[in-house]
C-alpha positions in Angstrom: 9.5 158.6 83.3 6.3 158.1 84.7 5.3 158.5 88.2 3.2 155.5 89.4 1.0 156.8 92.4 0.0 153.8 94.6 -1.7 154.0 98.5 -2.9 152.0 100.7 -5.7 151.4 102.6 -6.0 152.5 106.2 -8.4 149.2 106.7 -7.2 146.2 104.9 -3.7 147.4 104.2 -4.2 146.6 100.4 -1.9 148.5 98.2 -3.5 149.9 94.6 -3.1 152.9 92.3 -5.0 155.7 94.1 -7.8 156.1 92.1 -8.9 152.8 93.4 -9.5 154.4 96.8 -11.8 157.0 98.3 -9.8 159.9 99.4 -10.4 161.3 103.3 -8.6 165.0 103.5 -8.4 166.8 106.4 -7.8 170.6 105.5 -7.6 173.5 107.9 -10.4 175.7 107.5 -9.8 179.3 106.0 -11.1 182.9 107.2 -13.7 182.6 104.1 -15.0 178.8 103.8 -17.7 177.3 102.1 -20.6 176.2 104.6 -20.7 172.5 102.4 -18.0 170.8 104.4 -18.5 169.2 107.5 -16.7 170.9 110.6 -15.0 169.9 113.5 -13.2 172.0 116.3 -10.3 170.0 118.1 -8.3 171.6 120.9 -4.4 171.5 120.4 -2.5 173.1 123.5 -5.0 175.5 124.5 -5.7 177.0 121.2 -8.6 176.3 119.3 -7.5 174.7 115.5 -10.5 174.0 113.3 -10.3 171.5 110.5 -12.9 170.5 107.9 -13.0 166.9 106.9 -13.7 166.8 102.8 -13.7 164.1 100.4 -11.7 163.4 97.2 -10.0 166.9 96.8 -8.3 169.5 99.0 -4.8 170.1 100.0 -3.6 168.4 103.7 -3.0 165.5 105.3 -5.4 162.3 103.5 -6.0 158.8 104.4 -7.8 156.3 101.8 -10.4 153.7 101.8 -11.1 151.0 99.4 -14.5 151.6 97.6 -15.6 148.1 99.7 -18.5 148.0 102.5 -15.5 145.8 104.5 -13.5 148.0 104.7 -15.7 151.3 105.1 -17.4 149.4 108.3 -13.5 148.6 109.6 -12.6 152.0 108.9 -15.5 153.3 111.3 -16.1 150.8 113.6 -11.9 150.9 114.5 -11.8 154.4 113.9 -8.9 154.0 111.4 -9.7 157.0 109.5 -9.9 159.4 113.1 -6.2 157.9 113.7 -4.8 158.4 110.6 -5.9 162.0 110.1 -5.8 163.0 113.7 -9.2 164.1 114.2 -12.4 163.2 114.7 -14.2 162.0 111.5 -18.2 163.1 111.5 -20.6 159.8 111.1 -22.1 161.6 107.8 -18.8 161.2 105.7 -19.3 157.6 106.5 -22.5 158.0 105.3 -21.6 159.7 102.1 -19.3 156.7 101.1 -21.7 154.3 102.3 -24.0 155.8 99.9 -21.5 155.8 97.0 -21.6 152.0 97.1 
């Protein structure tokens, strides 16, 4: 039986297989990581959690984005993307996907 993967988009509310969307992952950030993710630092009763916002791969929570410049600017402008992971989302992954168009 095959497993059909379908998700939805955190803008338009379209539903699609997932490899129609661009993949937002929010991963914590391990002892050893790789400089070539973008960082953020949110506070979380009193203690310091750090998260790194990636794109397309990683394990944690994820939020996708239809591959249209529609949705990208509702996504920012409405901070859909910041809600649905819980964190801050850095300008330059919208500028990433903006630049995958």
């Amino acid at each position: 039986m095959a497993l059909k993967l379908h998700r939805r988009c955190v803008s338009c509310q379209c539903i699609a297989m997932r490899d129609v969307f661009w993949r937002v992952v929010r991963v914590p950030i391990a002892a050893n990581a790789n400089e070539e993710f973008l960082i953020d630092k949110s506070l979380n009763e009193g203690n310091v959690k750090q998260f790194q916002i990636q794109l397309d791969n990683g394990m944690g929570r994820s939020a996708y984005v239809c591959k249209k410049l529609d949705c990208l600017h509702i996504a920012q402008k409405k901070n859909r993307l910041g809600r649905s992971l819980r964190a801050p989302i850095p300008p330059a992954i919208f500028d990433i996907l903006k630049s995958r168009l």
